[in-house]
C-alpha positions in Angstrom: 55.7 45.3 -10.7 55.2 43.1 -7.5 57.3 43.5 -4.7 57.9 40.8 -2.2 56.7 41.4 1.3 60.1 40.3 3.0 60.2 42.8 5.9 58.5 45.3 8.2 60.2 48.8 8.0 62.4 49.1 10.6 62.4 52.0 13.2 65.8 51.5 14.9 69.3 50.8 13.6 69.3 47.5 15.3 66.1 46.2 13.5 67.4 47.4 10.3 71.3 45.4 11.0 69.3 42.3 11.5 67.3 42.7 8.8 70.3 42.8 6.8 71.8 40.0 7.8 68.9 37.8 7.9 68.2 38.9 4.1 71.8 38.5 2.8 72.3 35.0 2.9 69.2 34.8 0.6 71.1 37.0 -1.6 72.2 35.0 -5.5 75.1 36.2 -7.5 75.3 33.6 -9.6 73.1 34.5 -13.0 72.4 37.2 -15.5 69.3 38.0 -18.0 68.9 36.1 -20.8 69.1 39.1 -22.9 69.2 43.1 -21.6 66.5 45.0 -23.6 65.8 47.3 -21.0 67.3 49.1 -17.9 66.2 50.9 -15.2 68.3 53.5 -13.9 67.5 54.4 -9.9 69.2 57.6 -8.1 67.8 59.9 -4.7 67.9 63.4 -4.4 67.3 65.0 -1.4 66.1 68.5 -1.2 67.1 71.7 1.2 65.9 69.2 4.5 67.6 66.1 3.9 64.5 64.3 5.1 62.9 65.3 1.6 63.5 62.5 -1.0 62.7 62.6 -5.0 63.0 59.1 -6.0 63.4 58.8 -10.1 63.5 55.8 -11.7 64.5 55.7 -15.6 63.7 52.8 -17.8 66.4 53.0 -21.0 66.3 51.0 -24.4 69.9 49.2 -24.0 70.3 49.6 -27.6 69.4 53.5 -28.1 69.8 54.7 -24.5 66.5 56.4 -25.2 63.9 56.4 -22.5 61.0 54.4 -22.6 59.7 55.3 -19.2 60.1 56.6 -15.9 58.4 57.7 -12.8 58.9 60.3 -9.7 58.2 59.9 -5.6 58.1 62.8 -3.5 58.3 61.2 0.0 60.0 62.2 3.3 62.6 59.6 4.7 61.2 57.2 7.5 64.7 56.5 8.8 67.4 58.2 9.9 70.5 58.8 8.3 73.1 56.0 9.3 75.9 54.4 7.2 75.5 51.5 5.5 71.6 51.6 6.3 70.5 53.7 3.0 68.1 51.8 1.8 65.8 51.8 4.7 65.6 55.6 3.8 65.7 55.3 -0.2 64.0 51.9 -1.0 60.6 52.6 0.2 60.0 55.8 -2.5 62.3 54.2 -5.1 59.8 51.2 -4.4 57.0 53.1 -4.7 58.3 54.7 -8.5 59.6 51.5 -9.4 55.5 50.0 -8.8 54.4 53.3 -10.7 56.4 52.0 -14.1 54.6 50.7 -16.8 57.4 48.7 -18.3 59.3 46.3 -16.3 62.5 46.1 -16.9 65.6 43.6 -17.4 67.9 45.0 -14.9 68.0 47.9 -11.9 71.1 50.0 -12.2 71.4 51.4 -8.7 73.1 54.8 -8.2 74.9 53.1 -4.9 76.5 49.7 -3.8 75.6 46.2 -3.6 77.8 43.3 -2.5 80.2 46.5 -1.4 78.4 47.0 1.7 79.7 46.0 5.5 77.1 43.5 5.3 77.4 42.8 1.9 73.7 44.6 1.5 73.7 47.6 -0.2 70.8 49.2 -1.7 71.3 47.0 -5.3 71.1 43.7 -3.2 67.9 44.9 -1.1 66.1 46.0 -4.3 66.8 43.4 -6.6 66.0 40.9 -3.4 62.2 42.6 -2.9 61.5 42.9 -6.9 63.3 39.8 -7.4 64.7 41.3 -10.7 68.2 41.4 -11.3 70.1 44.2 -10.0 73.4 45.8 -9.8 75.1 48.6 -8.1 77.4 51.5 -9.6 79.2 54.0 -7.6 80.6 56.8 -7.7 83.0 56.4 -4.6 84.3 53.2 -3.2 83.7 51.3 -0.3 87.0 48.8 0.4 90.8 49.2 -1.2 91.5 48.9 -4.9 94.7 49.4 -7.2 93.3 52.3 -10.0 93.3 50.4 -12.8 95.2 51.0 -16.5 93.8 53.8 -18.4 92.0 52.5 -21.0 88.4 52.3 -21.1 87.3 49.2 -20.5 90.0 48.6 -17.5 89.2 47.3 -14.4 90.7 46.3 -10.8 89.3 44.2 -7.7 87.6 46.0 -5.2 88.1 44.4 -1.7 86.4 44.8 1.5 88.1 43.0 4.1 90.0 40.7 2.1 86.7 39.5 0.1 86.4 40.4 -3.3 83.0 42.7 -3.8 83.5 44.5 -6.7 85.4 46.3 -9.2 86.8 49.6 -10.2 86.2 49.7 -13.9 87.5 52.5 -16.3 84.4 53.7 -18.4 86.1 56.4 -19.9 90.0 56.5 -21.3 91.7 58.7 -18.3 88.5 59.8 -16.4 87.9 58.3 -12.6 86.7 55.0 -12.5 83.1 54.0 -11.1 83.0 50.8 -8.7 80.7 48.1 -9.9 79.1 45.7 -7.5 76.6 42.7 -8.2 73.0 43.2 -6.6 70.9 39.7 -7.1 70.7 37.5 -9.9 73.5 39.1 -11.5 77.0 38.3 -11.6 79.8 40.7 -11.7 81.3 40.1 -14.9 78.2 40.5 -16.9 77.6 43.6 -14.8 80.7 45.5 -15.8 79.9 44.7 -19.4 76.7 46.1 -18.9 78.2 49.1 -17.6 80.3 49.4 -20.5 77.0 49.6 -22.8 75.5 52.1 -20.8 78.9 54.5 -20.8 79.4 55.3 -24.6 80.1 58.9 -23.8 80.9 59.8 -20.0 81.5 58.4 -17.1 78.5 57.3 -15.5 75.7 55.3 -16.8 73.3 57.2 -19.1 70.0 55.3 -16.9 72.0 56.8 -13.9 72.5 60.0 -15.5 68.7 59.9 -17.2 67.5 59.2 -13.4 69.2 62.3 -11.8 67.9 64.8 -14.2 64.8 63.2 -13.5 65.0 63.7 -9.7 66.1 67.5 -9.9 63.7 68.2 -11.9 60.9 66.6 -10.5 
């Protein structure tokens, strides 16, 4: 898997802001895979010093939800910990995994945000913009105000950030929490919920995000 050489790694917060916002605008929402044979699931765990980073990366078959591959970074974070600037310490070893795979896949499925960000460029926008693959983020908290949606599975609500629409809160599971969906690049959000849906037949978060964190405790 190539990955585009966009940026420098920052060292300071105001390198990484501007980074950001210089990347955003480049930044497409408006498309979807032909067809979604294969996702890649994408989660962090950080061990006993939180500058200790496993970065897992899953590939699923959409269809079985089995796992055709996956790969494991041991790395040490490069960047300090500062909201809304994640991904300067998670991309580099989820990079790094993702470039280990030897199946590329249709879609990332980042265990985070990606229009749901300050900047509107969370970790699903800034990964899917240096692999160039469509991307999307689910997670497990919100950033921004929404109205909990019915309780069906399947139900969903708009997830706002400062009066912009960047998201949803969709019910995977009849009663259970719901998980806030947010388009990445070359995705849009519609087709990302429904994506969401295939990948939640039994609980509440994706099985490539589930298949990713047993991966990363493990490894």
């Amino acid at each position: 898997m190539e990955v585009r050489d966009l940026h420098d790694w920052p060292t300071t917060e105001a390198e990484a802001v501007a980074i950001q916002e210089r990347l955003r605008p480049l930044v497409r929402t408006d498309g979807e895979p032909a067809e979604v044979r294969t996702a890649a699931g994408l989660d962090v765990d950080y061990r006993e010093s939180s500058d200790e980073i496993v970065a897992a990366v899953t590939v699923l078959d959409v269809e079985t939800l089995s796992v055709v591959d996956s790969a494991v970074v041991r790395d040490r974070a490069r960047f300090p910990y500062v909201s809304g600037l994640f991904a300067f310490r998670e991309a580099p070893p989820l990079l790094a995994a993702l470039q280990r795979l030897s199946v590329e896949p249709d879609v990332l499925v980042c265990d985070g945000q990606g229009l749901a960000h300050p900047r509107r460029f969370g970790l699903a926008c800034h990964l899917g913009l240096l692999t160039d693959l469509p991307s999307i983020g689910v997670g497990k908290t919100p950033l921004g105000h929404f109205d909990q949606p019915a309780e069906p599975r399947g139900s969903w609500t708009p997830l706002h950030l400062n009066g912009e629409e960047v998201g949803r809160a969709l019910r995977t599971r009849t009663g259970v929490k719901p998980v806030f969906v947010s388009p990445g690049h070359r995705h849009t959000l519609s087709a990302a919920c429904d994506l969401v849906l295939r990948l939640t037949p039994t609980y509440r978060l994706p099985e490539t995000t589930r298949a990713a964190d047993r991966l990363g405790r493990e490894g």
